[in-house]
C-alpha positions, 0 to 999 in steps of 0.5 A: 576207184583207183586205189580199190583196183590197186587193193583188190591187185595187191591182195590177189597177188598175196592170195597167189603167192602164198598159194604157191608157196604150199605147193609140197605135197602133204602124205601121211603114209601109214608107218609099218603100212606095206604094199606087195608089188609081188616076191618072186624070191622063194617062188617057183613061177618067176615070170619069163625073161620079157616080164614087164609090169607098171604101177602108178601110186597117189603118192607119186601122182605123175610117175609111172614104176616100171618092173622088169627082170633086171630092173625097177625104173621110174617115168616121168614126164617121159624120161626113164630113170634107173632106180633098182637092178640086179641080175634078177629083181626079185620082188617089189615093195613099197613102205615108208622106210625113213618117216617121211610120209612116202614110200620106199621101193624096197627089192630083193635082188640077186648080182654078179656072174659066177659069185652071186650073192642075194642083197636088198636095195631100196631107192628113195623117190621123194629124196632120190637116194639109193640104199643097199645092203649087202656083204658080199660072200659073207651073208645073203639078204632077202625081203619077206612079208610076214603078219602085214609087216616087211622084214629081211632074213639074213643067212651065211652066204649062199646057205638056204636051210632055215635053221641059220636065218636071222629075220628082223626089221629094216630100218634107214639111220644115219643115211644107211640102211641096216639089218635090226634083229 
């Protein structure tokens, strides 16, 4: 009787401990899957300066996304966490930029006082890392949804006819995010 309670203990303890051990959670987001949060880039009807929008994702079962004018912030378990700002946040999109299986908050935002200039920013959760792009006075970059599909148009600085606008896709390589025509 002994030895089969020890069994049945070592067994158990072999059981939980493999268990444990598959705790990272398994996500297949769909590549080129896409979820418009909202884009205020090229509309009219931006929300007031105490807009304020929350979101949770399956994807990130305990963490609730923040959206207001100046940023996108992350709470978990209580704690708030700066993940996007700008001067304003225009838009907030979600798709899985680097392959691996979780989404991406990609944003169109707008910074600086007096020279302002249009980038993308798009912050990692899985991976907490921040990815920008941005040439400062030399072009302005801006997130659009076009067939299903997010892509960014890029144009001369501070230029908004359409017949200059370069529209490709975003892509994380290298750890950089780049502008692919």
């Amino acid at each position: 009787m002994k030895y089969k309670v020890s069994y049945w203990l070592i067994v158990s303890c072999l059981v939980l401990t493999s268990c444990s051990q598959r705790k990272e959670i398994q996500n297949n987001w769909e590549q080129n899957k896409v979820y418009k949060w909202n884009d205020y880039y090229k509309s009219a009807e931006y929300p007031d300066e105490d807009f304020e929008s929350e979101l949770m994702l399956e994807d990130f079962p305990d963490v609730t996304f923040k959206w207001t004018e100046f940023s996108v912030t992350a709470i978990e378990n209580g704690n708030e966490k700066g993940l996007i700002s700008g001067m304003p946040v225009f838009s907030v999109y979600f798709t899985d930029l680097t392959n691996d299986g979780f989404p991406e908050i990609c944003s169109t935002v707008m910074f600086g006082s007096g020279i302002c200039d249009t980038h993308i920013e798009v912050f990692d959760y899985k991976n907490d890392k921040k990815y920008g792009l941005c040439e400062r006075m030399a072009y302005d970059y801006n997130l659009i949804m076009k067939d299903d599909e997010l892509l960014a148009e890029k144009r001369p600085y501070f230029y908004y006819e359409d017949d200059r606008t370069e529209t490709g896709k975003l892509i994380i390589e290298d750890d950089i995010l780049k502008f692919i025509q």
